[in-house]
KOLDO-799437 format. One line per 10 residues: their letters; for each residue x, z, y of C-alpha. Coordinates in nm, 2 decimals. Example, Ala and Ser with C-alpha at 12.3 -4.5 7.8 and 13.67 -1.06 7.14 Angstrom:
2
as	1.23/0.78/-0.45; 1.37/0.71/-0.11
***
This chain:
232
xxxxxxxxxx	12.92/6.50/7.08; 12.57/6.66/6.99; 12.81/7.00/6.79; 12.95/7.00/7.12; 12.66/7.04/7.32; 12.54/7.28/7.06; 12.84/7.56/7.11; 12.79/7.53/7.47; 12.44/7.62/7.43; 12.58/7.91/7.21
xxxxxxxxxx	12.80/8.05/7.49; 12.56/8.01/7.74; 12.32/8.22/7.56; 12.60/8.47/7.49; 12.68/8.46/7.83; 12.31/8.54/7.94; 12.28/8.80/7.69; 12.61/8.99/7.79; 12.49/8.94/8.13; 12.11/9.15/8.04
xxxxxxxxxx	12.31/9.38/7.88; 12.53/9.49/8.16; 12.24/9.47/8.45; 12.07/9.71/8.27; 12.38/9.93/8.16; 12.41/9.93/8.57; 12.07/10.10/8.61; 12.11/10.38/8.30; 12.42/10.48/8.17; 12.65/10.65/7.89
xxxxxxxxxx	12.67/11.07/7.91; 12.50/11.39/7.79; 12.23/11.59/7.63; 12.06/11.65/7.31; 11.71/11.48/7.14; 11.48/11.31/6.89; 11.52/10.96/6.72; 11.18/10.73/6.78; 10.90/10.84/6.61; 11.08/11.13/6.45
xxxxxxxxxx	11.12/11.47/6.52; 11.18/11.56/6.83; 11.42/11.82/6.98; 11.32/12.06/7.29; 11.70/12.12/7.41; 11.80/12.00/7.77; 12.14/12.02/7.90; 12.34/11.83/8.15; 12.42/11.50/8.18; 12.51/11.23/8.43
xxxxxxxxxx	12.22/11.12/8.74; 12.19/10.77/9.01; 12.10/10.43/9.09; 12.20/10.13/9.33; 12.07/10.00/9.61; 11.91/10.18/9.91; 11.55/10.13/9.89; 11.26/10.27/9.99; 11.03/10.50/9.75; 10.71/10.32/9.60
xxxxxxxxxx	10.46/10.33/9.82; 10.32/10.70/9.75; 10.64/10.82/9.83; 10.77/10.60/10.09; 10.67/10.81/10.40; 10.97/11.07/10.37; 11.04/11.10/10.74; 11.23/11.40/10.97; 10.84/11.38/11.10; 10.72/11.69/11.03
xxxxxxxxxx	10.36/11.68/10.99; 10.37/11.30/10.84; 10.64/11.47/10.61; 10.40/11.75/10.51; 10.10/11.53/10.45; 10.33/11.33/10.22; 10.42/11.62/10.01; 10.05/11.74/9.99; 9.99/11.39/9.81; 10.28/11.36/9.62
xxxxxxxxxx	10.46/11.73/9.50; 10.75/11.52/9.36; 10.83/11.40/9.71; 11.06/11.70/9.80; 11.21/11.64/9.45; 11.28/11.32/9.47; 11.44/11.38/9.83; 11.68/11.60/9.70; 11.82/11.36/9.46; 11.75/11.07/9.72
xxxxxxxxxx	12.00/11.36/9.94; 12.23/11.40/9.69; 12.26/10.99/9.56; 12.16/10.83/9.91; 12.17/10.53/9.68; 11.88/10.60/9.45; 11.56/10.43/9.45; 11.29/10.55/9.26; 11.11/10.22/9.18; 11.45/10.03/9.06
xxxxxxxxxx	11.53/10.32/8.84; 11.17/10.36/8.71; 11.20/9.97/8.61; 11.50/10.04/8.47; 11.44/10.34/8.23; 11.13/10.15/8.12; 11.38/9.86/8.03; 11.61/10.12/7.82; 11.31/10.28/7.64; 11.23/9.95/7.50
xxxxxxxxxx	11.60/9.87/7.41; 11.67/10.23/7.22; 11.29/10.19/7.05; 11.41/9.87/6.91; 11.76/9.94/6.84; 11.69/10.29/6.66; 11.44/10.09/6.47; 11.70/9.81/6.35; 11.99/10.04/6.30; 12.18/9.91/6.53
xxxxxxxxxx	12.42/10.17/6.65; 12.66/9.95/6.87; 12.35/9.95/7.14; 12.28/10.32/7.08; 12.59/10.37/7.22; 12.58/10.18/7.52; 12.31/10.37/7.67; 12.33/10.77/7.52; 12.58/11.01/7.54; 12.74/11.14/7.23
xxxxxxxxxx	12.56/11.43/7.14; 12.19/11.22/7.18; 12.38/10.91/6.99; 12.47/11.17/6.70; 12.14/11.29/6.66; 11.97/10.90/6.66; 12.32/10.76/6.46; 12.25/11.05/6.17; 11.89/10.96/6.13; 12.00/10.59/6.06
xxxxxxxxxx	12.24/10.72/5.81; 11.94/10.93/5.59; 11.74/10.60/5.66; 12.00/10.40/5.49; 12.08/10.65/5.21; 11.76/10.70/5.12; 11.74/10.29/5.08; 11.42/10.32/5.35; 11.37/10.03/5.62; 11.20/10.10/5.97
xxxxxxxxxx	10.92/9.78/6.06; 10.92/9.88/6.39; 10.70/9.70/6.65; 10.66/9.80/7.05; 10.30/9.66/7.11; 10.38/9.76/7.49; 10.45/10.03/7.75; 10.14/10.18/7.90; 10.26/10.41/8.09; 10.62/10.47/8.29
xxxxxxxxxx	10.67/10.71/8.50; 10.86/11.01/8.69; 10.71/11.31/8.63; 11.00/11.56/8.75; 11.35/11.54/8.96; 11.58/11.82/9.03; 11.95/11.86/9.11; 12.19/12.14/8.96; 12.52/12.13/9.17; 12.64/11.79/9.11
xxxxxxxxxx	12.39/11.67/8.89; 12.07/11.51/8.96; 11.78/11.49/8.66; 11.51/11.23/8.62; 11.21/11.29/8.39; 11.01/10.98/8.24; 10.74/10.97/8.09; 10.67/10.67/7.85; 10.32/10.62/7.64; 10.36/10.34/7.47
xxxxxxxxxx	10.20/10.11/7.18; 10.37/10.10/6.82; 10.30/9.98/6.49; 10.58/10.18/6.26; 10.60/10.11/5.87; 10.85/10.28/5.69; 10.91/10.08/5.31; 11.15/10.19/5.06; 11.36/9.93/4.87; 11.12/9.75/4.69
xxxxxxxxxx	10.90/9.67/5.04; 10.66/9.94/4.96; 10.50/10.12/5.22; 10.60/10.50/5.23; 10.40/10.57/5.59; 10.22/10.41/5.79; 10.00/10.14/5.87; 10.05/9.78/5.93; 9.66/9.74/6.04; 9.69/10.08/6.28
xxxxxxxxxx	9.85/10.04/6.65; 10.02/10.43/6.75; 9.99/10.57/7.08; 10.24/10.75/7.14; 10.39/11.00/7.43; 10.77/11.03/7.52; 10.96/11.25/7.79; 11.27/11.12/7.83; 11.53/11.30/8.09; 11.83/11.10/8.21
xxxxxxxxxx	12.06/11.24/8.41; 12.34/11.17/8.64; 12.65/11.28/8.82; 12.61/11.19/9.19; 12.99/11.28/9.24; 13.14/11.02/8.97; 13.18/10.68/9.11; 13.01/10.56/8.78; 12.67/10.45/8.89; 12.52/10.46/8.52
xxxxxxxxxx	12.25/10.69/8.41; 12.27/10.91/8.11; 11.95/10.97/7.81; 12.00/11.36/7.81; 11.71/11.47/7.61; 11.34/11.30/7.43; 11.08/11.52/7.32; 10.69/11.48/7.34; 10.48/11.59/7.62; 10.41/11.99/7.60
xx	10.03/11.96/7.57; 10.05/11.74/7.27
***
């Protein structure tokens, strides 16, 4: 009676974790674009990609007062230049909300961080297109051949936040920005360190763009491009 107990704890946690898995496929997506693996180099190419979220919100609170009112509308935009931006994507995907897809990229970076780091390819390609999941997949491969392990550790997420929106005909564009905490240690078969240090926490900067199209009835999100902030 106890083994049975035990598998039904087994598909309950499977259940849960399929379920984690799926929310968060819901806020990001699968399609488009071209970047870096964590930690590696990173590529400066941007090209389209999916762009949307669900439910109709309003935006956080520095954004919120997007009204037809003209002068509270211009007031606004004097404190927050992404306001017009994120009104044209709000225009074009009447269903995204900047806060829930904020949350949600923030959720993603962690997951690709971790996955890249673990070789685990199956979740890379849940949540890049193919061109981003080709670049991160061959990096793995060089990893492997070269008999090197990744002891990859996200101290936390400091920073998460939209720095740029913009729509091109039917797709929409969100750029993150992620500065985050890392310990990364790269050994080689024999558990020797090749770079990096166990003792040393990283700080590192990321730009990631997802992107979206607001015509597809697919309401996932797409990692288009990663590359490191311009005045780094």
């Amino acid at each position: 009676m106890g083994d049975g107990f035990q598998a039904l704890d087994i598909i309950l946690f499977a259940m849960i974790a399929a379920f984690l898995v799926l929310r968060l496929r819901s806020v990001l997506g699968k399609k488009t674009g071209h970047q870096r693996p964590p930690t590696l180099e990173r590529s400066t190419k941007e090209e389209e990609g999916p762009v949307s979220d669900k439910k109709l919100v309003e935006f956080p609170k520095s954004r919120k007062d997007v009204t037809d009112n003209t002068g509270a509308k211009a007031e606004a935009e004097a404190d927050d230049p992404l306001i017009p931006a994120l009104t044209e994507v709000k225009i074009a995907d009447p269903n995204f909300n900047p806060s829930e897809f904020s949350e949600g990229a923030k959720g993603a970076f962690e997951l690709v961080v971790e996955a890249y780091a673990k070789g685990d390819e199956e979740t890379l390609r849940t949540l890049l297109n193919d061109e981003v999941f080709n670049d991160f997949s061959a990096a793995i491969k060089e990893r492997h051949d070269a008999g090197e392990k990744l002891d990859f550790t996200l101290i936390g997420i400091t920073v998460a936040k939209i720095i740029d929106a913009r729509v091109e005909g039917k797709m929409a564009f969100i750029t993150m920005q992620f500065d985050s905490e890392q310990v990364n240690i790269t050994r080689d078969k024999n558990e020797n360190i090749l770079s990096g240090d166990p003792n040393q926490i990283e700080k590192i900067s990321d730009i990631w763009i997802f992107a979206r199209n607001t015509q597809a009835g697919d309401p996932n999100w797409t990692l288009v491009e990663t590359r490191i902030p311009e005045s780094l």
